[in-house]
C-alpha positions as CSV (number, residue, x, y, z in Angstrom):
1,X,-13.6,-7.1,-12.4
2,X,-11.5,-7.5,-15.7
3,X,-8.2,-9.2,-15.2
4,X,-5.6,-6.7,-16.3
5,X,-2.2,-7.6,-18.4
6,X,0.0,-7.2,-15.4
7,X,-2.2,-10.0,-14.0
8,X,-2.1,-12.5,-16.8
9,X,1.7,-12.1,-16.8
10,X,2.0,-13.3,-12.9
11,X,-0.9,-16.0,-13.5
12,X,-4.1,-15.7,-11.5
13,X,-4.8,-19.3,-9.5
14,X,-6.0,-21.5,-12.5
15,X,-9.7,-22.2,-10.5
16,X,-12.3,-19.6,-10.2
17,X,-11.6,-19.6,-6.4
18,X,-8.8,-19.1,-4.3
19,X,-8.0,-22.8,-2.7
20,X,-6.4,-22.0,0.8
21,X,-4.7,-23.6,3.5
22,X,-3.7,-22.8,7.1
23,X,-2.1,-24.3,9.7
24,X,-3.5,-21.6,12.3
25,X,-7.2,-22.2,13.5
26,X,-7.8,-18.4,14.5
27,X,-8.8,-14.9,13.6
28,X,-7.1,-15.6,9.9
29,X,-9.3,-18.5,9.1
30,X,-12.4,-16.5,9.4
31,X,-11.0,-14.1,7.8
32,X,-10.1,-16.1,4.6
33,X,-13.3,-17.9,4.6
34,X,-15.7,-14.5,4.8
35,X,-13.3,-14.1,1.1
36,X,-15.3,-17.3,-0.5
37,X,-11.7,-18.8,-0.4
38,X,-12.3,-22.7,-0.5
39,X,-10.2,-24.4,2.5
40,X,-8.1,-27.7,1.3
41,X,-8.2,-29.6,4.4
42,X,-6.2,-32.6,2.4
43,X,-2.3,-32.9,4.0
44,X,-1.6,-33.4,0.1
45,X,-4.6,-31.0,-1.5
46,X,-3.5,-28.5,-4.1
47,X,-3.5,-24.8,-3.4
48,X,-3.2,-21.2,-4.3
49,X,-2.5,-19.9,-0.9
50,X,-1.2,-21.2,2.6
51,X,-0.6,-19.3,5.7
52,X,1.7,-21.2,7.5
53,X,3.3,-20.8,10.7
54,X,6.9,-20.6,10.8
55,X,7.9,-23.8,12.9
56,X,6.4,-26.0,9.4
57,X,8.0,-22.8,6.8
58,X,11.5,-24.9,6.9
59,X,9.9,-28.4,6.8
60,X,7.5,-27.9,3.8
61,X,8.8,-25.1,1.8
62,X,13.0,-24.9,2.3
63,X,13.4,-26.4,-0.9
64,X,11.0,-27.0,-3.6
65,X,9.6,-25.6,-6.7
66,X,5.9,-23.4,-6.3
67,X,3.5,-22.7,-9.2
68,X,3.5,-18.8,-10.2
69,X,0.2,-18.0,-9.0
70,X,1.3,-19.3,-5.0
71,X,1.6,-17.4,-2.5
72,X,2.9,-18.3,1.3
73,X,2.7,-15.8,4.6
74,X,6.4,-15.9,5.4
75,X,9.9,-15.7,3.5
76,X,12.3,-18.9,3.6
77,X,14.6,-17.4,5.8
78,X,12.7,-14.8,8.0
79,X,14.9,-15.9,11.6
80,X,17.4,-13.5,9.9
81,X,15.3,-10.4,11.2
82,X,12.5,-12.5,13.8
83,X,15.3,-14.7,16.0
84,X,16.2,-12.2,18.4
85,X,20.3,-12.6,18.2
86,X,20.5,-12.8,14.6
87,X,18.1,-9.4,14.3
88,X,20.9,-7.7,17.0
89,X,24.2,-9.2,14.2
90,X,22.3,-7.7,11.4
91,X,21.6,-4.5,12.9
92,X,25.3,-4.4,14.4
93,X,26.6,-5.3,10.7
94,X,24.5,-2.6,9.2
95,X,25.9,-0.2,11.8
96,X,29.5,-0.9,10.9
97,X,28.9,-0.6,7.5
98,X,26.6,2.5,7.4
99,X,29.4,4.2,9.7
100,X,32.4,3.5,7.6
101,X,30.6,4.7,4.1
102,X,28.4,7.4,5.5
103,X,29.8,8.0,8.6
104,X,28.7,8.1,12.2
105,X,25.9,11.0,12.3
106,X,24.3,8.2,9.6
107,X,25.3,5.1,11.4
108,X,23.8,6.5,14.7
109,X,20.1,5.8,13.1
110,X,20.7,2.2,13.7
111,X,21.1,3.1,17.6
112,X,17.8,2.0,18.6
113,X,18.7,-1.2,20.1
114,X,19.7,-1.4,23.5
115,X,24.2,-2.8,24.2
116,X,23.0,-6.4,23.8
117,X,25.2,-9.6,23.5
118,X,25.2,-13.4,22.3
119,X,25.6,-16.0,24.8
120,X,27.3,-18.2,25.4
121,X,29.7,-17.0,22.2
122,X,29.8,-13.4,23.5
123,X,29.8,-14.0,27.4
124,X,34.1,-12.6,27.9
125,X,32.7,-9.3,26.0
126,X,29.3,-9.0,27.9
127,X,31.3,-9.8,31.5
128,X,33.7,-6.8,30.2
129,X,30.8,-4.1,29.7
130,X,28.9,-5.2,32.4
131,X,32.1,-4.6,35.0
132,X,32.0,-0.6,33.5
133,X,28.5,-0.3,35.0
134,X,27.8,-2.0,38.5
135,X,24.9,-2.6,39.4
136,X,23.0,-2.2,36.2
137,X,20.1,-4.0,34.7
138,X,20.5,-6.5,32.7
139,X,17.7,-8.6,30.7
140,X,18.0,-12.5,29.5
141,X,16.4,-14.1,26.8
142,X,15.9,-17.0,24.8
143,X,17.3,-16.5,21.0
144,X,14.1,-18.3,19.6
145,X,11.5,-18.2,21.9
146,X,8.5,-16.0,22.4
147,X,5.8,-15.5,24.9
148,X,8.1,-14.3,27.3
149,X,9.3,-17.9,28.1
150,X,12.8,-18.1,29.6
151,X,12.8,-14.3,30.0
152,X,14.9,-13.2,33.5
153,X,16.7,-9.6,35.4
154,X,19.4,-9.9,37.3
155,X,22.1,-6.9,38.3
156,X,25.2,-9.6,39.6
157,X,27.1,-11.9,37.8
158,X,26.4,-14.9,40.6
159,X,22.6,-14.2,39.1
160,X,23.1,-16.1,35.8
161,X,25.1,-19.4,37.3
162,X,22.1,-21.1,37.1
163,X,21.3,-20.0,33.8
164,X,25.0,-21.8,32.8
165,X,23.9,-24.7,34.3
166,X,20.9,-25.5,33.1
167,X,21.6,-24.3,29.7
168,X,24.8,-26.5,29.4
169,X,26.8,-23.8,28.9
170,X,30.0,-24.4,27.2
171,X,33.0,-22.2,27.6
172,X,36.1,-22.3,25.4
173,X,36.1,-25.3,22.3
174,X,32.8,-27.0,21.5
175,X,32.7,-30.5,22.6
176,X,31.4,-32.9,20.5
177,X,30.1,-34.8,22.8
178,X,27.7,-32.7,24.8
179,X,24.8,-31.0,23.5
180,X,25.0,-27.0,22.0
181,X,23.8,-24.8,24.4
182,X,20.3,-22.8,23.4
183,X,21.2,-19.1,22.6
184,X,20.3,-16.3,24.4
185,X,20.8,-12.7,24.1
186,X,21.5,-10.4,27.2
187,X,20.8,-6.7,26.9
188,X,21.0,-3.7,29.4
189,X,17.1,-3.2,30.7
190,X,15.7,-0.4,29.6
191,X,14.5,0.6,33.6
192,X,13.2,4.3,33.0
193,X,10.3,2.7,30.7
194,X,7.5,5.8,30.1
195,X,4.7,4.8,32.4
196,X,0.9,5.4,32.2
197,X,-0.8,5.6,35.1
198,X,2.2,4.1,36.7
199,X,2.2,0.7,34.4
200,X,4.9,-0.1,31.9
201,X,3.6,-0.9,28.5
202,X,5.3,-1.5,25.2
203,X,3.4,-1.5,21.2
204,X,2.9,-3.7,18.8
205,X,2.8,-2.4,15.8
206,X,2.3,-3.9,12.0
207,X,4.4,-4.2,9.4
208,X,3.6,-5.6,5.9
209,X,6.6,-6.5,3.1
210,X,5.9,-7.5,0.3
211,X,8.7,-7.6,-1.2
212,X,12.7,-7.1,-0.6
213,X,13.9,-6.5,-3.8
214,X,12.6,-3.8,-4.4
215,X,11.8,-3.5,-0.7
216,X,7.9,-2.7,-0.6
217,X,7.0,-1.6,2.9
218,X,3.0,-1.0,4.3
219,X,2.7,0.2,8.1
220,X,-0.8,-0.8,9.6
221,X,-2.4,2.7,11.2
222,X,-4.0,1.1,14.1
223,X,-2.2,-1.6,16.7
224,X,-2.4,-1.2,20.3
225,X,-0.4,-0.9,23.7
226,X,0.2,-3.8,26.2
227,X,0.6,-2.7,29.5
228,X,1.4,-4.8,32.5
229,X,-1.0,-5.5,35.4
230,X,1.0,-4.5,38.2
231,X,2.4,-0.8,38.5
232,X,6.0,-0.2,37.9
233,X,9.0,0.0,40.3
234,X,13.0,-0.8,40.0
235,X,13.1,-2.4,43.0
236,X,11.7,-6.1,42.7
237,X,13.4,-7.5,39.3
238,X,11.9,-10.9,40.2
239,X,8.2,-9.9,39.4
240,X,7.1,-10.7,35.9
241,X,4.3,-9.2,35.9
242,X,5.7,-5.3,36.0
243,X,8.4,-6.0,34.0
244,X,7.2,-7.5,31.1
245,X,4.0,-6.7,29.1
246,X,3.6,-9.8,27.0
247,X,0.1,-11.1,26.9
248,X,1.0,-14.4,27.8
249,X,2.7,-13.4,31.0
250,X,0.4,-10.6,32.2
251,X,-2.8,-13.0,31.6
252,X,-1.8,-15.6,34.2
253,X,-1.9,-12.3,36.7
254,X,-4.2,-13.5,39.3
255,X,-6.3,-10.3,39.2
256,X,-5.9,-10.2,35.5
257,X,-8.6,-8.4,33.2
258,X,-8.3,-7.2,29.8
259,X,-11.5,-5.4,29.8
260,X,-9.8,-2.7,32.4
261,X,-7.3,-1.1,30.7
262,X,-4.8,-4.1,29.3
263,X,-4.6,-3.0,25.9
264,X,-5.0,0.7,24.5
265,X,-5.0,1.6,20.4
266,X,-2.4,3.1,19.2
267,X,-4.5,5.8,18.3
268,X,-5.7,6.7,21.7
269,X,-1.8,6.4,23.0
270,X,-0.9,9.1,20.2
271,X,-3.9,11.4,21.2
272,X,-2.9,10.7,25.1
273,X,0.9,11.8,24.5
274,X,0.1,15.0,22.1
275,X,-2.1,16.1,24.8
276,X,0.5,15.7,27.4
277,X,3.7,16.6,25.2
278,X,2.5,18.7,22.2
279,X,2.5,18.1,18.6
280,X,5.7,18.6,17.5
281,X,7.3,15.9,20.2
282,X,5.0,13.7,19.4
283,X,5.8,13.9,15.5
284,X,9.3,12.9,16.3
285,X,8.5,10.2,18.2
286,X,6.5,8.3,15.2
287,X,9.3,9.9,12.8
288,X,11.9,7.7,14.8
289,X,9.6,5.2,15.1
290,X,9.3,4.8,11.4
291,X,12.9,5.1,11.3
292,X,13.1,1.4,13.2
293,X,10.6,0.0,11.0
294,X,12.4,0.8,7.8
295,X,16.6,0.8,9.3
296,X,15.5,-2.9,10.4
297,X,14.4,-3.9,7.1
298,X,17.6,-2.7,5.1
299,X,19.7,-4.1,7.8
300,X,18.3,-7.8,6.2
301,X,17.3,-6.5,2.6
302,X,20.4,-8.0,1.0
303,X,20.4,-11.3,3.0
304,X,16.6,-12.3,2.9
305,X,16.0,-14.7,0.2
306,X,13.3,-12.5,-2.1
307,X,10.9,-15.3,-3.2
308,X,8.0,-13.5,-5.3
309,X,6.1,-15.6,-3.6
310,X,6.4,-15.0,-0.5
311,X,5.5,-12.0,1.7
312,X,5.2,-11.5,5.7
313,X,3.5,-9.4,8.3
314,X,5.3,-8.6,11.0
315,X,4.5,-7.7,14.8
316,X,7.2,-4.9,15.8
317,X,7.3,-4.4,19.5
318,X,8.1,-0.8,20.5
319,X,9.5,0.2,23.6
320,X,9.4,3.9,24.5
321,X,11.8,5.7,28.1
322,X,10.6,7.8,29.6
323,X,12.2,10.4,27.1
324,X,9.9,9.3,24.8
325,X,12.7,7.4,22.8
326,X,11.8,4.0,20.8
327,X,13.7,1.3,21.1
328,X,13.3,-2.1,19.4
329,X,12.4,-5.0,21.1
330,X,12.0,-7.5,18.9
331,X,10.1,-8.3,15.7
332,X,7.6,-11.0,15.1
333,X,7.2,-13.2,12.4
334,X,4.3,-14.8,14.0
335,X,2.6,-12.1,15.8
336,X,-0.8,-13.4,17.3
337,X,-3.7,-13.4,15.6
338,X,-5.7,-14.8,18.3
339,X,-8.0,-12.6,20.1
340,X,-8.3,-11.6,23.5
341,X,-11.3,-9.8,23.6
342,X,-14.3,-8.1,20.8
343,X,-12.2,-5.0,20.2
344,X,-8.9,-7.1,19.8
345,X,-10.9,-9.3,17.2
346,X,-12.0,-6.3,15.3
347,X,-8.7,-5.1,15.0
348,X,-7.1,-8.3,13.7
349,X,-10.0,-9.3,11.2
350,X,-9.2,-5.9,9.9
351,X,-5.7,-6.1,9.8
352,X,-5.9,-9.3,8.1
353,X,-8.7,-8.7,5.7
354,X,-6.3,-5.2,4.2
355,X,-3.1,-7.6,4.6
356,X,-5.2,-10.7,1.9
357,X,-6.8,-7.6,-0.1
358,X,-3.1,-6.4,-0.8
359,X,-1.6,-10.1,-1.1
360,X,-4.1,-9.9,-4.4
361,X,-5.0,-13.4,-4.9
362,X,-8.0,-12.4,-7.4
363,X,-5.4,-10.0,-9.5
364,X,-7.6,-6.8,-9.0
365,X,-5.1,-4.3,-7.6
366,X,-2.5,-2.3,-9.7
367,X,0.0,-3.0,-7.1
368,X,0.7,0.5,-7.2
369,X,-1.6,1.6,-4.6
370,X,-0.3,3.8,-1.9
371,X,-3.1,3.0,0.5
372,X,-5.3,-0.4,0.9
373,X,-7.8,-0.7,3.7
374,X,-5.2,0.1,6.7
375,X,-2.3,-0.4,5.4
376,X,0.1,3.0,4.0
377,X,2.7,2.5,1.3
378,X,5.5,4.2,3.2
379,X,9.0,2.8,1.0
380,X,8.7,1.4,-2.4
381,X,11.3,1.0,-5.4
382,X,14.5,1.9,-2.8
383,X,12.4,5.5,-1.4
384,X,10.1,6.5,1.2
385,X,7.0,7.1,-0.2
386,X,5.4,10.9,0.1
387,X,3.2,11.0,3.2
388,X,1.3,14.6,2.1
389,X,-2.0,12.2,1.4
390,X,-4.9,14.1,2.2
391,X,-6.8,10.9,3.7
392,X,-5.4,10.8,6.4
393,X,-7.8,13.0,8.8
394,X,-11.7,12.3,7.5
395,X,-14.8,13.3,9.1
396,X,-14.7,14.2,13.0
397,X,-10.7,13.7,12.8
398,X,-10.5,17.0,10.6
399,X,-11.9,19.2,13.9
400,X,-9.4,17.6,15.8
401,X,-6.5,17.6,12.7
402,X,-3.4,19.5,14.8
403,X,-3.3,16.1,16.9
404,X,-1.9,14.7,13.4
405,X,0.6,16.5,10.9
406,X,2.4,14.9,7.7
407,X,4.8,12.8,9.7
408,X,4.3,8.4,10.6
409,X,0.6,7.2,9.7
410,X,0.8,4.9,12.4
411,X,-1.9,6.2,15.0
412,X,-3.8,8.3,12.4
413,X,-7.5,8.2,12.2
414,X,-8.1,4.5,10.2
415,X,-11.5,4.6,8.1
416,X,-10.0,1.3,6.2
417,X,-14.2,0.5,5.6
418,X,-15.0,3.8,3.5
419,X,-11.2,3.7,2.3
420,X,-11.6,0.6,0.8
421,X,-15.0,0.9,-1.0
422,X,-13.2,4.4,-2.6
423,X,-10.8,1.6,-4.1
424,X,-13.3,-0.2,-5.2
425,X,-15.2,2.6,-7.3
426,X,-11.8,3.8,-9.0
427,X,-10.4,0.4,-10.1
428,X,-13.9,-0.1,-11.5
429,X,-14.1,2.9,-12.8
430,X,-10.5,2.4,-14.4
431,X,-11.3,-0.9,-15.7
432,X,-14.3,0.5,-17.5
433,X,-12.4,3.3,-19.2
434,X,-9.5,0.1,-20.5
435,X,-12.3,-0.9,-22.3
């Protein structure tokens, strides 16, 4: 296909073939080699693209000067919105700030966090709110960590001693002489999660920037629901397995299977709650779900460092109460792209494939597409992006269209195949007429 003038100006790679790295052996590398991408297995080797994961992102590419045409999967300082007490400051900053320009009704979007706090730095404020509420739930975990690792309840105070033991907790002056204690955040458990067929479950859901400034936003239709193995109940905060849904934890379930029921798409979740709670509700749900995605973002637009050559994909994990309210869990910078099964495969090859057709390493897009494979433009140039797009509901999806109105694509029908060979005809019929 013709290189057009917008790609001459940003520099295509200088080979005919994109020369790619990775240091992930999964779902991505297949994905980048079905592209005719040719892999640079040298430590040293030049190349056009890397996907990197974020424990080498500081080490290789902190400092450092990258040829035009380069492109990496993460920004330089991504912890600001993926390390789980420096999301909740941002978010709490943003608050603060929305609230005293446009005032509280405003601020109030930003409320979709559970009262969280840093420890140690935070613990006299935490003690304070948690003596208002006795006998409350309260969550611990890690600042950095992920997997569910380190990840405890508790509902007393005498709970967490050990946790200030073994993390060398440090109350009043730091002493220079004994190692910093690792960071953890403690927020009030969210313990009237909506249940399905009595299991807890929480989403993960995809989010693709491309850029902060502008910000340039695309929300993946499809993702799924993770649902623990062992049906829900307040009573035993001790069991891991009901109360939280991360693959990693629920897998080592001795009676564990993903085949029955351990993952559902998002799409069949959305069809599941219309049928039980009607359209409308269910629009409001994705509208305030949306809201997350894009209130998030802003709350690190102005602090993310906007390298043009970097861009990330993102693994949002959605909690929903049981009155069908959202709340944020965290946000992934490395969401897994290894898969648990054929239909988790599918999904993720797909994801991919529409995240590397956008990333536009061959210079054939316009970059002013508001659909590619998947993904939906849904904020570009500093506005949300008009959602009246008639592809949304194709084929069998149009008999069934008042499950779906204008609202959130996520959970709308995804024909990212025939979507993306409609691209395909129009920028070639588009470069024909250039010439």
């Amino acid at each position: 296909m013709p290189i057009n003038q917008r790609d001459r100006q940003r520099k295509l790679p200088p080979t005919g073939t994109v020369r790619f790295k990775s240091s992930l052996n999964n779902t991505i590398l297949d994905v980048m080699r079905s592209f005719g991408w040719q892999e640079v297995t040298a430590e040293n080797g030049e190349f056009d693209f890397y996907w990197i994961d974020v424990t080498l992102m500081k080490e290789l590419f902190d400092r450092g000067f990258l040829d035009e045409h380069v492109r990496i999967s993460h920004f330089r300082n991504h912890y600001e919105l993926c390390k789980k007490n420096l999301m909740v400051k941002n978010l709490k900053r943003m608050r603060k700030k929305v609230a005293k320009e446009s005032g509280r009704e405003e601020a109030a979007k930003y409320d979709f966090i559970p009262c969280t706090f840093e420890l140690p730095s935070e613990y006299h404020m935490f003690v304070e709110e948690f003596k208002k509420s006795p006998g409350t739930t309260w969550i611990m975990k890690p600042a950095g960590k992920a997997q569910g690792k380190g990840i405890f309840l508790f509902r007393k105070i005498r709970d967490i001693e050990a946790w200030k033991k073994s993390s060398e907790y440090l109350p009043g002056p730091p002493d220079p002489n004994k190692e910093v204690p690792e960071t953890y955040v403690v927020s009030r458990y969210i313990d009237n999660p909506y249940l399905v067929g009595g299991r807890k479950f929480d989403l993960r859901v995809y989010v693709l920037v491309m850029s902060y400034i502008p910000l340039k936003v695309y929300l993946y239709r499809d993702g799924f629901a993770r649902f623990s193995n062992t049906r829900y109940t307040s009573d035993s905060i001790d069991d891991t397995y009901v109360h939280l849904t991360n693959v990693a934890v629920q897998k080592t379930a001795p009676d564990y299977d993903p085949d029955k029921g351990a993952k559902w798409s998002i799409i069949k979740l959305r069809e599941y709650l219309t049928a039980k709670h009607g359209v409308e509700r269910v629009e409001q749900v994705f509208r305030d779900m949306d809201n997350i995605f894009l209130k998030s973002l802003q709350s690190v637009q102005k602090i993310m460092i906007n390298d043009k050559h970097c861009f990330e994909l993102y693994g949002y994990d959605i909690l929903l109460d049981s009155d069908l309210q959202p709340w944020l869990i965290e946000v992934n910078a490395s969401p897994s792209l290894t898969a648990s099964s054929k239909e988790d495969y599918d999904l993720k090859f797909g994801l991919l494939e529409d995240t590397l057709t956008i990333v536009d390493m061959e210079g054939k897009l316009t970059g002013r597409e508001r659909r590619v494979g998947g993904f939906d433009l849904i904020y570009w140039e500093d506005a949300p992006v008009d959602s009246d797009d008639p592809t949304r509901l194709e084929g069998m999806e149009r008999m069934r269209s008042n499950i779906y109105s204008n609202n959130s694509f996520l959970g709308c029908y995804n024909d990212r195949l025939q979507q993306l060979q409609l691209l395909q005809r129009e920028l070639a019929a588009a470069a024909k007429a250039a010439k």
